[in-house]
C-alpha positions as CSV (number, residue, x, y, z in Angstrom):
1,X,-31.8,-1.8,-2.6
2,X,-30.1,-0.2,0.0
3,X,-27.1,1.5,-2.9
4,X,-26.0,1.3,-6.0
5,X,-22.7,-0.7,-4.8
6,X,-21.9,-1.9,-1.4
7,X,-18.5,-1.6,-0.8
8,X,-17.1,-3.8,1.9
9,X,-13.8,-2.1,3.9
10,X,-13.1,1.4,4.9
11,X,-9.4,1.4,4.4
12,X,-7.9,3.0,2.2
13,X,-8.5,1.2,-1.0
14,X,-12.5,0.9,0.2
15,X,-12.4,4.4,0.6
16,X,-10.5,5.3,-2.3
17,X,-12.9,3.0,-4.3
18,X,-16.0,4.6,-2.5
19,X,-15.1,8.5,-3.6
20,X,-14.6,7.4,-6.9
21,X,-17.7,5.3,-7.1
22,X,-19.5,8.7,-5.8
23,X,-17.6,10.9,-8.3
24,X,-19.6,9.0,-10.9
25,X,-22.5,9.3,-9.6
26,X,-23.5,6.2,-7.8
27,X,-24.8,6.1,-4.3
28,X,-22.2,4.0,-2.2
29,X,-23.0,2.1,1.3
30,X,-19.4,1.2,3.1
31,X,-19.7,-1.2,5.6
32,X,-16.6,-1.8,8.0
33,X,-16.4,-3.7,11.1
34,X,-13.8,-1.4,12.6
35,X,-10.8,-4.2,12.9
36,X,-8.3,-2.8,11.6
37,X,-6.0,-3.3,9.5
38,X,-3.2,-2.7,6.8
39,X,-4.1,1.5,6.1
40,X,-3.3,1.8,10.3
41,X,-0.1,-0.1,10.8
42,X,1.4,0.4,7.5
43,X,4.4,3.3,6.3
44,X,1.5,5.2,3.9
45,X,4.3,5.1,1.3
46,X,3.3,6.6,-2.2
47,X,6.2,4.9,-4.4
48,X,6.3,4.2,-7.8
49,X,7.6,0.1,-8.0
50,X,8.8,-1.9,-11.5
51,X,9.6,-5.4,-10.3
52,X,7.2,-6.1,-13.1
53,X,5.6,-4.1,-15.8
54,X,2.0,-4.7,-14.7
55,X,3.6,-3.3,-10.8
56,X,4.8,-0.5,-12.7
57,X,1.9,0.4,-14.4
58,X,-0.4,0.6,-11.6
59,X,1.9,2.6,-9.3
60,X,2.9,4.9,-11.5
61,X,-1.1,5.7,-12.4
62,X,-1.9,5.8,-8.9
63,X,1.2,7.7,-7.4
64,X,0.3,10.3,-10.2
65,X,-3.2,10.6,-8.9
66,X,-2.1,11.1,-5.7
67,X,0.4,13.9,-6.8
68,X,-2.9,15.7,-8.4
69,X,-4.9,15.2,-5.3
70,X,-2.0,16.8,-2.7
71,X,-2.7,20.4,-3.1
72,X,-6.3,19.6,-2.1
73,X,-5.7,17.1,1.0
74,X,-6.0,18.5,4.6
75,X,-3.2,19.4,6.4
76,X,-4.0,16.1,8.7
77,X,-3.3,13.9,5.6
78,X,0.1,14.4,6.4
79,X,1.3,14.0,2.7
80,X,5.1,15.0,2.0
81,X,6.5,14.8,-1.6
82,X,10.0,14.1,-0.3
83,X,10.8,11.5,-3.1
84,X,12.4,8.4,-2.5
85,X,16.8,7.4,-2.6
86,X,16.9,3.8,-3.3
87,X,20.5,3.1,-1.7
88,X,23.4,1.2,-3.6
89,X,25.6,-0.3,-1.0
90,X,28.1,-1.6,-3.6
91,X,29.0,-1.4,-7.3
92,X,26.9,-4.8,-8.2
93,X,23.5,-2.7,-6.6
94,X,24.4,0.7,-8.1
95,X,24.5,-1.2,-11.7
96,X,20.7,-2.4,-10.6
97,X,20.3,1.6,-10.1
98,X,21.1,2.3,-13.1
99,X,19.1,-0.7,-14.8
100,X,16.2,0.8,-12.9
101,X,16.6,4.3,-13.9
102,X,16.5,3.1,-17.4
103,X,13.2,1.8,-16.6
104,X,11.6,4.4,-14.7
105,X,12.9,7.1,-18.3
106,X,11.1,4.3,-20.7
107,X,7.9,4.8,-18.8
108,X,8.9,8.8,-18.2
109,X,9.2,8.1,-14.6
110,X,11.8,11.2,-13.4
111,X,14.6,10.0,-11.6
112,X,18.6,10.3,-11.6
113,X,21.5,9.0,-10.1
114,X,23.6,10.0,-7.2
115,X,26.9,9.1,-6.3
116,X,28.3,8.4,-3.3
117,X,29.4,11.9,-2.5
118,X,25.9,13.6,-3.5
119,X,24.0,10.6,-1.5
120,X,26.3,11.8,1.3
121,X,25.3,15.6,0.6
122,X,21.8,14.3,0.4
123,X,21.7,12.4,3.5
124,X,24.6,13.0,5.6
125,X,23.0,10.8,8.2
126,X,24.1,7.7,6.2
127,X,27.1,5.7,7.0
128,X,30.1,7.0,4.7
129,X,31.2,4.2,1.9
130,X,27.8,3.8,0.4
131,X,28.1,3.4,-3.5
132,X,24.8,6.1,-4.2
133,X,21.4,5.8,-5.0
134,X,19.0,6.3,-7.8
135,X,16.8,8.9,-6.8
136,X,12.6,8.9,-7.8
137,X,11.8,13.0,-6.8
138,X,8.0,12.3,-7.8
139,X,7.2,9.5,-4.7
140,X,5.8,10.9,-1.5
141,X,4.4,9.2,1.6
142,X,0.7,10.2,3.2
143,X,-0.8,9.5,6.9
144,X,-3.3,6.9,5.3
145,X,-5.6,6.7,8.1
146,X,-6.9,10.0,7.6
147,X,-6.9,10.0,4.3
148,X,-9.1,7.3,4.4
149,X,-11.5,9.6,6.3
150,X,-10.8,12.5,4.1
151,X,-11.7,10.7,0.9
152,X,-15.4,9.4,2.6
153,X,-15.7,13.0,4.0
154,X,-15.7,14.4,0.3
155,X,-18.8,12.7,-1.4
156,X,-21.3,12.8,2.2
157,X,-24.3,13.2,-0.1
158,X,-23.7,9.9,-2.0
159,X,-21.4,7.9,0.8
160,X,-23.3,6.4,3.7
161,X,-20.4,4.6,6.1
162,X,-21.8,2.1,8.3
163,X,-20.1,0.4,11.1
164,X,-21.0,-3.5,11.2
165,X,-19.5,-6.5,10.3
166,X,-20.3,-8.5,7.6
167,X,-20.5,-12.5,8.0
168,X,-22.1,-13.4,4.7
169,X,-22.1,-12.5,1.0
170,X,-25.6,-13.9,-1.2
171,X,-25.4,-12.9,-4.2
172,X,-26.6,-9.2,-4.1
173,X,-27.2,-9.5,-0.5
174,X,-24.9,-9.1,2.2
175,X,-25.9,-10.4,5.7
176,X,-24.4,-8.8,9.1
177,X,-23.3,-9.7,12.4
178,X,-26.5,-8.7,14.3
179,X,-28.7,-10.4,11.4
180,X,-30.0,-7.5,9.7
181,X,-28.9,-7.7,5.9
182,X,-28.3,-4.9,3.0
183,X,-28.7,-5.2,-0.6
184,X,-27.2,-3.6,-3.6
185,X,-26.5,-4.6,-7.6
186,X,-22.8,-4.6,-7.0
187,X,-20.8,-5.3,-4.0
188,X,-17.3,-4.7,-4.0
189,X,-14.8,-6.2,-1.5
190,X,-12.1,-4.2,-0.8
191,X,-11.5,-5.2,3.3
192,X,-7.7,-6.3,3.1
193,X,-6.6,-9.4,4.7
194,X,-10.0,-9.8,6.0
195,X,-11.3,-11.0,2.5
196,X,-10.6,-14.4,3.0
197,X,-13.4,-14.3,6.2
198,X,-15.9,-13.8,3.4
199,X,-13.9,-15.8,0.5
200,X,-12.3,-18.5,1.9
201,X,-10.7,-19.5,-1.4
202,X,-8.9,-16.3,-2.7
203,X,-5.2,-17.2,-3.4
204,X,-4.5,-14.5,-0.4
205,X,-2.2,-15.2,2.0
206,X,-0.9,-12.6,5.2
207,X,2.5,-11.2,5.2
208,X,3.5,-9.9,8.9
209,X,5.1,-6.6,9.2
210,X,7.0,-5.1,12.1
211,X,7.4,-1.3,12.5
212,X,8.5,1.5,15.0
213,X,8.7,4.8,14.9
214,X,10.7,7.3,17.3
215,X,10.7,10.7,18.9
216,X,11.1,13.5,17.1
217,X,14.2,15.0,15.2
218,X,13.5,17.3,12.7
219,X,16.0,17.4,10.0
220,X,18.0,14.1,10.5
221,X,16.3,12.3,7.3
222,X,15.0,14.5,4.4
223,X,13.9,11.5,1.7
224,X,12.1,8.3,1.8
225,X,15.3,5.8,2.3
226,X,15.1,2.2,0.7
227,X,17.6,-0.3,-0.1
228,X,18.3,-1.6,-3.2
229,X,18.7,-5.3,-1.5
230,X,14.7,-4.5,-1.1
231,X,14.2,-5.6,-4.6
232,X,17.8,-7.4,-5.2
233,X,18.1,-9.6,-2.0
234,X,16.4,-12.3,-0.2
235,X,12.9,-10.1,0.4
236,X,11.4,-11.9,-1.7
237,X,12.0,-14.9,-0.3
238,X,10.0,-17.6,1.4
239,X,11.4,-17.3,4.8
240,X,11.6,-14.1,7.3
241,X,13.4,-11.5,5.9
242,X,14.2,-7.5,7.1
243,X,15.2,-4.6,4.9
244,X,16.1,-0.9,5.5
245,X,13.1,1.2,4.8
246,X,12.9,4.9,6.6
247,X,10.7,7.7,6.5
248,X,10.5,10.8,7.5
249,X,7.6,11.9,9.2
250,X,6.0,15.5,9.0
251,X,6.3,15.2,12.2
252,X,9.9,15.0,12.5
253,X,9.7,11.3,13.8
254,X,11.4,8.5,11.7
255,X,9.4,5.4,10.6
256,X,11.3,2.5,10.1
257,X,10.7,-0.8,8.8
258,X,10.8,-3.6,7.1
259,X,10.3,-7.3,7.9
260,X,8.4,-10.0,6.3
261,X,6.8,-13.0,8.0
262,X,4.3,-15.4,6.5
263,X,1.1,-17.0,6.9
264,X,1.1,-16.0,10.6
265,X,-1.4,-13.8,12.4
266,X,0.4,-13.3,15.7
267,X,0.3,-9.5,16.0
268,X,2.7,-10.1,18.9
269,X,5.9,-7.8,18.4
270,X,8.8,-10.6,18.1
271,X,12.2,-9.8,20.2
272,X,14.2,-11.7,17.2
273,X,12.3,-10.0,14.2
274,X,12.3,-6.6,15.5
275,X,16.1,-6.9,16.6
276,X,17.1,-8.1,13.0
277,X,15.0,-4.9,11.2
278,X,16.9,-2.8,13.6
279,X,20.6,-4.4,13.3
280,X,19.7,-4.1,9.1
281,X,18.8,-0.2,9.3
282,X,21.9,0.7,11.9
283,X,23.9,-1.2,8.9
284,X,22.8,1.9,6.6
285,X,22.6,4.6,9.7
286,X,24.5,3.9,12.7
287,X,23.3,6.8,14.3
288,X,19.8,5.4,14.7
289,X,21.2,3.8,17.4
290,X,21.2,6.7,20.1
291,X,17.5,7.9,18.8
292,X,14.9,7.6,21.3
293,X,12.0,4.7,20.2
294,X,9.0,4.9,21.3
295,X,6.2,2.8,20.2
296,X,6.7,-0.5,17.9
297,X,3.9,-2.5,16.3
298,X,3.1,-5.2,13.5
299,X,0.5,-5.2,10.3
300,X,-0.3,-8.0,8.2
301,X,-0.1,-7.6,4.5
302,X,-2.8,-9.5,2.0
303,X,-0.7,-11.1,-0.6
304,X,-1.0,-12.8,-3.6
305,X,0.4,-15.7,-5.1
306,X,2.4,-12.9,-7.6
307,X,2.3,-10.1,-5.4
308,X,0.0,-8.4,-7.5
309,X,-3.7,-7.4,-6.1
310,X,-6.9,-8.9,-7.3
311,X,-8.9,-6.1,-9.4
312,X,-12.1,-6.5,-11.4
313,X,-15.3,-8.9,-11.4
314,X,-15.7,-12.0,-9.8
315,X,-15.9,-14.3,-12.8
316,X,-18.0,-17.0,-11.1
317,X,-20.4,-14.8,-8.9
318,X,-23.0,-12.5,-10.6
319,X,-22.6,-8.8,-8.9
320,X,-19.4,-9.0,-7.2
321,X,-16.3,-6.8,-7.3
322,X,-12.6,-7.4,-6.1
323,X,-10.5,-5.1,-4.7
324,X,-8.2,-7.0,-2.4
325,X,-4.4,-8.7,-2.2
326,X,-2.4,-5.4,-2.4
327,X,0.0,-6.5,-0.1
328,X,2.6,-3.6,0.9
329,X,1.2,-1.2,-2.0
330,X,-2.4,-0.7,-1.1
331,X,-2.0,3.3,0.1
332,X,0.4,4.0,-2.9
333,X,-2.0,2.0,-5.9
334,X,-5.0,2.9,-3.6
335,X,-6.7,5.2,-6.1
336,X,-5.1,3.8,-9.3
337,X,-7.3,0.6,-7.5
338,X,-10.4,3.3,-7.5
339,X,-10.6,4.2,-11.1
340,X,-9.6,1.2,-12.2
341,X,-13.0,-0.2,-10.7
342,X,-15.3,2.4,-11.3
343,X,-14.5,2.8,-14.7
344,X,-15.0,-1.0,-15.0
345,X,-18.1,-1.2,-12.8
346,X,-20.1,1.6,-14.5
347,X,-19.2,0.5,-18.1
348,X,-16.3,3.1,-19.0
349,X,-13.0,2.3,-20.6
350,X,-10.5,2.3,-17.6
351,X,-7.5,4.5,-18.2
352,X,-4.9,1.2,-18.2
353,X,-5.1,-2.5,-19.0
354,X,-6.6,-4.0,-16.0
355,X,-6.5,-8.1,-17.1
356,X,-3.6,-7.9,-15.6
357,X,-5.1,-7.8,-12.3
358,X,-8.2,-10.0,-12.4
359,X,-8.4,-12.7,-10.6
360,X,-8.5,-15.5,-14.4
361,X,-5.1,-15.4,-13.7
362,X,-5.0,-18.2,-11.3
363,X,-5.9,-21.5,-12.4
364,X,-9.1,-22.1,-10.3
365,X,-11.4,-19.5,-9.4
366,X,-12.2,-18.6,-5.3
367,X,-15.2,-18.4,-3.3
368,X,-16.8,-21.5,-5.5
C-alpha cells in the first residue's frame, strides 16, 4: 500500500479533503493530472446559500470553517471577509429578501436588510432606483488556487502530491497514464468535472461559466454583489442564462460573472454569452462600462441532477469515496466537504447529516 487513502484531484475540495484526512492522522497520496479545472477559473466565493435546507446546511458549516481558518491563511490566499449584498431590484425581490433573511435568523445566519438609500450609501456605484438588498456580513471570497496549495503545504509529513494522471480505478488499485499503478484501502475521488473520465455513470453533468476580470480600481466595489434574480429568475433554468455577480478583488480588480451553459465543453469564450453577462451587470452598474477589461475566460461546473454534490461511500464499490458534483459551490463547501468525509472515512460521527449528499439518492447507482 502506497497510503492510507488515495485521493484523486488537487483542487480545492481534494485538497481540502487531503489536510483533513492528514489532520487525523492518515497518510494521504494526491494524485492530479494538472488539467485544470473549476478551483482556477472559478470567483473563490465563500457564500452561505439556502435554496434548500440540505444547500444551507453545508454552506453554512463550511463558510464557518473558513471564517476560523482566515487568521491563519497566507497573505497569498487572498481571503477578504467583505460579506455579500444580494440586490432587490424591485418590491416583488425585496419581499424574497426578506423571506431569505428569515431564513438565514432560523439557522442564526447574521444578516439585515438595507434599503434603497443605505444600499446606495453601501455601494454608491450602483444604478440609483434599486429597491435594497439583504445583506449576509459573515460571506467572504478566497484566491482558491492557492489555497489549494496552502492547505497540501500544511500536513507535508503525511501528504505526498503526485503529478500523473489516472486512467483506471480497480478496486483498491488505481492504474496511471504511464502504466505504473498505486494502491491504498480508500480512494476518494474528488477531481471535479473530470469524475466522469473514471465514472462514466455519475449523474454529473458540466455547467459552462464565463468570467472576466478588469484592471484595477480600488474602492469602486466594497461587497460581494449578487442579484436576487440569481435565485428568483430563470438561472436555474434549462437553457443559457446570465446573472449579476461582482467581486471585489484584494487587488482592487473586479470579477464579474455569471452565465450558465450546459452539457458543453467548448472552453471557447462565446461573443453572444459574454455580451449578455456584460449587458446584465451594466443593468445593475452602468459605470462598468468605461472600466478597462482585461482578460476573460470560461470554467465548467460538475453538476448534479439536484445541484447538490455527491459526498460519502460508493455503495456498489468496496473502498471508494465520493467527493465530486459541487457545481458553483466547491471553494465555499470545500472544507465542510473535508470533514464531512474524514469523519465518515475514519469511523467518527460527522458534525451534520450527510445522507443528504450520498449518492442513494438517485435511483440507479454509477460506475456499475
Amino acid at each position: 500500500m502506497n497510503a492510507d487513502t488515495i485521493v484523486i484531484g488537487a483542487g480545492i475540495v481534494g485538497a481540502a479533503c487531503a489536510h483533513a484526512l492528514a489532520q487525523t492522522g492518515q497518510r494521504v497520496l494526491v494524485l492530479d493530472a494538472q488539467l485544470g479545472g473549476a478551483t482556477g477559473a472559478g470567483m473563490g466565493h465563500l457564500v452561505v446559500m439556502d435554496d434548500n435546507p440540505a444547500e444551507l446546511a453545508l454552506s453554512r458549516y463550511s463558510v464557518g470553517l473558513w471564517q476560523a481558518l482566515a487568521p491563519q491563511m497566507p497573505a497569498d490566499c487572498a481571503y477578504s471577509g467583505c460579506g455579500t449584498l444580494w440586490i432587490a431590484a424591485n418590491a416583488e425581490e425585496m419581499a424574497a429578501a426578506e423571506d431569505k433573511r428569515q431564513r438565514m435568523q432560523q439557522h442564526g445566519i447574521a444578516s439585515h436588510l438595507l434599503d434603497a438609500a443605505a444600499l446606495a450609501q453601501a455601494e454608491p456605484a450602483l444604478r440609483p432606483g434599486l429597491a435594497g438588498a439583504l445583506k449576509v456580513p459573515g460571506d467572504g471570497i478566497v484566491y482558491a488556487p492557492n489555497a489549494a496549495r496552502w492547505l497540501l503545504s500544511k500536513c507535508e509529513r503525511l501528504v505526498q502530491v503526485e503529478y500523473a494522471q489516472v486512467t483506471e480505478i480497480d478496486g483498491k488499485t488505481v492504474r496511471l497514464a504511464d502504466g505504473s499503478q498505486r494502491q491504498a484501502p480508500q480512494i476518494l475521488l474528488a477531481n471535479g468535472i473530470q469524475a466522469t473520465t473514471l465514472c462514466p455513470d455519475l449523474p454529473i453533468r458540466p455547467k459552462k461559466g464565463h468570467l472576466l476580470i478588469t484592471d484595477r480600481y480600488p474602492g469602486t466595489v466594497h461587497h460581494q454583489l449578487v442579484e436576487l434574480g440569481y435565485i428568483t429568475s430563470s438561472h436555474h433554468s434549462e437553457g443559457p442564462s446570465v446573472a449579476f455577480n461582482l467581486q471585489p478583488r484584494p487587488t482592487g480588480q473586479l470579477l464579474l460573472g455569471s452565465s450558465r451553459q450546459f452539457d458543453t465543453t467548448d472552453m471557447a469564450v462565446e461573443s453572444a454569452m459574454l455580451s449578455a453577462m456584460l449587458q446584465r451587470a451594466l443593468g445593475y452598474m452602468p459605470g462598468l462600462a468605461s472600466l478597462n477589461a482585461i482578460r476573460s475566460w470560461t470554467g465548467l461546473r460538475a453538476a448534479t441532477p439536484d445541484s447538490l454534490p455527491i459526498l460519502g461511500p460508493h455503495p456498489g464499490r468496496d473502498g471508494l469515496w465520493l467527493a465530486v458534483g459541487h457545481e458553483g459551490l466547491g471553494v465555499t463547501t470545500a472544507l465542510g466537504t473535508a470533514q464531512l468525509l474524514a469523519a465518515s472515512m475514519t469511523g467518527a460521527t460527522p458534525a451534520i447529516d450527510a445522507s443528504a449528499y450520498a449518492l442513494q439518492r438517485f435511483q440507479e447507482l454509477a460506475c456499475t
